[in-house]
C-alpha positions in Angstrom: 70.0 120.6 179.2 68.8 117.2 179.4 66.9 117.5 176.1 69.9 118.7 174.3 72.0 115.4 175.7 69.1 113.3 174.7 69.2 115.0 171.1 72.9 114.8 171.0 72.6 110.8 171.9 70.0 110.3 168.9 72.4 112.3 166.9 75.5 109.8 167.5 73.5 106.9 167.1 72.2 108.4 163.6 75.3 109.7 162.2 77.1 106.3 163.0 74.8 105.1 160.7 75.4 108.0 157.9 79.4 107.3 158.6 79.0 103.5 157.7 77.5 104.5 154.3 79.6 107.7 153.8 82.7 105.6 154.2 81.5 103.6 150.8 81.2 106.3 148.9 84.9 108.1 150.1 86.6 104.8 149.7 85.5 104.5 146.1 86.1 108.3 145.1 89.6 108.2 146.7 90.3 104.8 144.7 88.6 105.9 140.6 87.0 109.1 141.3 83.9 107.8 140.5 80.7 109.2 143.2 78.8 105.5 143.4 74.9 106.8 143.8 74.3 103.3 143.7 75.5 103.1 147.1 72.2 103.9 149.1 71.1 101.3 147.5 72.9 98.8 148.3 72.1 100.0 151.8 68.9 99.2 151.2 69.7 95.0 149.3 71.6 94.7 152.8 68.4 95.7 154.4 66.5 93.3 152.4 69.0 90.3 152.8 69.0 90.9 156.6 65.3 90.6 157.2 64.8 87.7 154.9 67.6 85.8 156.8 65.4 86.5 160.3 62.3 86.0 158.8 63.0 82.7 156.5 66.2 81.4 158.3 65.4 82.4 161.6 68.6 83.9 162.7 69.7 86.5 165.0 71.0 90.2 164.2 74.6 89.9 164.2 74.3 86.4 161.8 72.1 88.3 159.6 74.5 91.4 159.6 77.3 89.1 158.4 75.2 87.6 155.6 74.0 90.6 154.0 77.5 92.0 154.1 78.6 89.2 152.5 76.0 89.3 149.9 76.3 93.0 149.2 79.7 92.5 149.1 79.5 90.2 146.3 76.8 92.6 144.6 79.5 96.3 144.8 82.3 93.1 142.6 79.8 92.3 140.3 78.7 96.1 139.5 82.2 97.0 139.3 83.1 94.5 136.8 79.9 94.8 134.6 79.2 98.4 134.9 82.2 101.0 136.1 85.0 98.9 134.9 84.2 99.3 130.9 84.3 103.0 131.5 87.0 103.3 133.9 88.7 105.5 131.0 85.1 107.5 130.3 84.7 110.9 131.3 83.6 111.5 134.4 80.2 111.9 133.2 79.4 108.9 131.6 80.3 107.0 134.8 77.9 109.4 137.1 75.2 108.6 134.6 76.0 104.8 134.7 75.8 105.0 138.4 72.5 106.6 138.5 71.5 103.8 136.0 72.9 101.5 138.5 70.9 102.8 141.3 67.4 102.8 139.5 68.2 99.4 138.0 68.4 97.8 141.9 65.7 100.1 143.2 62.8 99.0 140.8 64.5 95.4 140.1 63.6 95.0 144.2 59.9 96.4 143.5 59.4 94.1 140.9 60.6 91.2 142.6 59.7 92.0 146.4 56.4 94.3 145.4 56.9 98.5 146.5 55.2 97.4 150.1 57.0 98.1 153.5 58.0 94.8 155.5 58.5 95.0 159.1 60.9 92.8 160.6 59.3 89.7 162.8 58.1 90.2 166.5 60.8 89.9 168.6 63.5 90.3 166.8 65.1 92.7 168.4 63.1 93.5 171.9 63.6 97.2 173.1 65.2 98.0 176.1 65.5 101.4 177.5 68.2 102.9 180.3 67.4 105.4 182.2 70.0 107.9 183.6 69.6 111.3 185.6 66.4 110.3 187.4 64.7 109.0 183.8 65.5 112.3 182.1 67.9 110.9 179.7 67.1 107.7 177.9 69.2 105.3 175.9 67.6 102.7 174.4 69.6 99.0 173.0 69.0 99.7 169.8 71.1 103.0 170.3 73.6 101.1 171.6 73.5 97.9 169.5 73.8 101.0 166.1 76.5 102.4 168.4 78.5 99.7 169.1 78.2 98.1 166.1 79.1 101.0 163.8 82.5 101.9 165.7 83.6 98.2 165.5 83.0 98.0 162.0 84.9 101.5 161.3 87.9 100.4 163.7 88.6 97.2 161.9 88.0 99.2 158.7 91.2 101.4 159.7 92.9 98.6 160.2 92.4 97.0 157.0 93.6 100.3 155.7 96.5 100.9 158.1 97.9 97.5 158.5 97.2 94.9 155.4 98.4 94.1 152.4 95.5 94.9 150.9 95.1 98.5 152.9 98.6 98.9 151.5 97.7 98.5 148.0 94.5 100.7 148.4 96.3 104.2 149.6 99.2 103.3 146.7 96.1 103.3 143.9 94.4 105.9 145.2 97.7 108.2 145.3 98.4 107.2 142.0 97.3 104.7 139.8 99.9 104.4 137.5 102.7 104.1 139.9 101.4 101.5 141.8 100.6 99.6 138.4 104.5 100.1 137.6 105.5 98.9 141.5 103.1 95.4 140.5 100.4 96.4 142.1 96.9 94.7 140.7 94.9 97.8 140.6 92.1 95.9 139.2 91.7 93.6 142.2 92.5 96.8 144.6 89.3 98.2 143.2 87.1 95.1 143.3 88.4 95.0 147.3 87.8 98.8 147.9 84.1 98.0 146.0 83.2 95.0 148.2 84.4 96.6 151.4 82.1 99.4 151.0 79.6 97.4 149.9 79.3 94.9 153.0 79.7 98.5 155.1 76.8 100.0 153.5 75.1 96.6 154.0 75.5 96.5 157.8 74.0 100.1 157.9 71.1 98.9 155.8 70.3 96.3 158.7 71.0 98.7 161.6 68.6 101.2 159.7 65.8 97.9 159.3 66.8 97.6 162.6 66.1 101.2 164.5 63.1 102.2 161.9 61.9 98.7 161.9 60.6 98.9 158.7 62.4 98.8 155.2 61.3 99.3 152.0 62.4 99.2 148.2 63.4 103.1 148.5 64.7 103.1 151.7 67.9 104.0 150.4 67.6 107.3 148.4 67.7 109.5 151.1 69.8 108.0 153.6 72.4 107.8 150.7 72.3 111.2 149.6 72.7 112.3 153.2 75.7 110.1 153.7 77.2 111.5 150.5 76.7 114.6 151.5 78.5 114.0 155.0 81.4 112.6 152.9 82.0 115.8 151.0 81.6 117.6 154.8 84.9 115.4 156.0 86.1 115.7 152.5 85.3 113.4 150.0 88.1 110.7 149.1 89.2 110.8 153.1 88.0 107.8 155.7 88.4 110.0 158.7 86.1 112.7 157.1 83.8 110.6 155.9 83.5 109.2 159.8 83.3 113.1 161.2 81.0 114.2 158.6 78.1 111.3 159.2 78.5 112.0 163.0 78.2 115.7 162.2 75.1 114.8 159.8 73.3 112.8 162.5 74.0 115.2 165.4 72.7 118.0 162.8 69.3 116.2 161.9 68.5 115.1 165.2 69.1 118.8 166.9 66.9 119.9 163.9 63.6 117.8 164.5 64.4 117.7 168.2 64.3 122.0 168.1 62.4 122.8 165.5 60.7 120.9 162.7 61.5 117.1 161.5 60.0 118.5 158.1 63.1 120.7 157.8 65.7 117.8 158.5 66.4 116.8 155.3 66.4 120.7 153.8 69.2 121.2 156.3 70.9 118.7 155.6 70.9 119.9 151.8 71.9 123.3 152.9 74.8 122.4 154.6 75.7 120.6 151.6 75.7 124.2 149.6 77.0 125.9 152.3 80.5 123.9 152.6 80.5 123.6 148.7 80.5 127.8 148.9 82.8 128.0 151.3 85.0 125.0 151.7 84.5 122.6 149.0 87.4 120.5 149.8 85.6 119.7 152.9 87.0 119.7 157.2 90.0 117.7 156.4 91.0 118.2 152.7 92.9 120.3 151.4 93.1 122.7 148.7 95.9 121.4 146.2 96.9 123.4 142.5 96.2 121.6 139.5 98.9 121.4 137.2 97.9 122.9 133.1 
């Protein structure tokens, strides 16, 4: 019993992590339809921008955090504008193929610049501390509970952006229906830019909270990380924040029961499978819903 609790805690403090990035990607479907693969990694440039502020400027976590959200949340503008805007009026196609473009372009730009090497983050930079409970049969350590906290703080003031700002406002009247809100004066093109940088500086802070936990980061860092968080997006339902939140919680509790019971060389198959399996059988994912399309 105690083994499945301590499973179940590594499985929260993962899929908090999967949420943060799945909420990128579900904010950008609902908004254009488009599925950014690029996302992961831009995980993994928030990584890279956290470490180098501790290791060069010599700040702490949470400063670091906020600068690599802010730079990856000038980096999600700036690929909008140069490469998804020109073919907001493509098929659907061409803009999946860009973003895969996109998402090689970052990962071997970083190995050219940085070199393909792991860095691990300086000594002391974040020094463990574990809590015991139930006479040391259940342990929770602080980066747990630093991934933890940090991750529901950023998603509750995320549903109040949407909920309760102009802004938030503007993003659900786009992503209902573009047209409409261009007619009711609506500046869909600076809606999209927001919903872009938002996810972006979301994906960023995972990126740090992943360098973080691991310890390490790398220029690939973000492949697989970013195809699991996409994948718990289409779980929730794909183009819904709630779902997106349920299906990375549901992703991390899945991977960790999975290497904590059987094999960690089966987590990611699993997580692949489930993937299938709700595409078979629910493709609209837990919270969407099936809705006619007119001919």
């Amino acid at each position: 019993m105690y083994e499945f609790f301590q499973q179940m805690l590594n499985g929260v403090s993962l899929g908090s992590i999967y949420a943060l990035i799945a909420l990128g990607y579900t904010m950008v479907y609902g908004i254009i339809n488009l599925i950014n693969f690029a996302h992961g990694d831009i995980m993994m440039v928030g990584a890279y921008v956290g470490f180098f502020s501790i290791a060069i400027l010599g700040v702490g976590v949470v400063p670091a955090m906020v600068f690599a959200m802010l730079a990856c949340a000038l980096l999600g503008v700036v690929i909008e504008k140069l490469a998804y805007k020109p073919l907001r009026n493509s098929t659907r196609i061409a803009a999946l193929i860009t973003a895969i473009g996109v998402s090689l372009f970052l990962e071997y730009a970083t190995i050219w610049l940085l070199t393909p090497q792991q860095r691990s983050f300086p000594i002391g930079t974040f020094p463990e501390k574990n809590y015991y409970f139930f006479d040391q049969q259940l342990v929770l350590t602080n980066k747990d509970l630093f991934v933890l906290v940090a991750a529901v703080a950023l998603m509750v003031l995320l549903q109040y952006i949407v909920k309760h700002t102009r802004i938030g406002k503007s993003m659900r009247a786009v992503s209902q229906d573009m047209e409409a809100a261009m007619l009711m004066g609506i500046n869909v093109d600076k809606t999209i830019s927001y919903t872009f940088a938002i996810g972006s500086a979301l994906a960023a802070a995972a990126g740090v909270m992943v360098g973080v936990y691991y310890n390490t980061i790398d220029p690939l860092m973000g492949i697989i990380p970013g195809l699991k968080a996409f994948v718990a997006a289409v779980i929730g339902g794909i183009g819904i924040i709630p779902g997106a939140m349920m299906g990375g919680f549901v992703m991390g509790i899945l991977e960790a029961l999975v290497s904590g019971y059987g094999s960690s060389l089966y987590r990611d198959a699993v997580a692949f499978a489930v993937l299938i399996l709700i595409l078979l059988f629910k493709p609209t994912g837990i919270f969407g819903k099936d809705t006619g399309e007119k001919v």
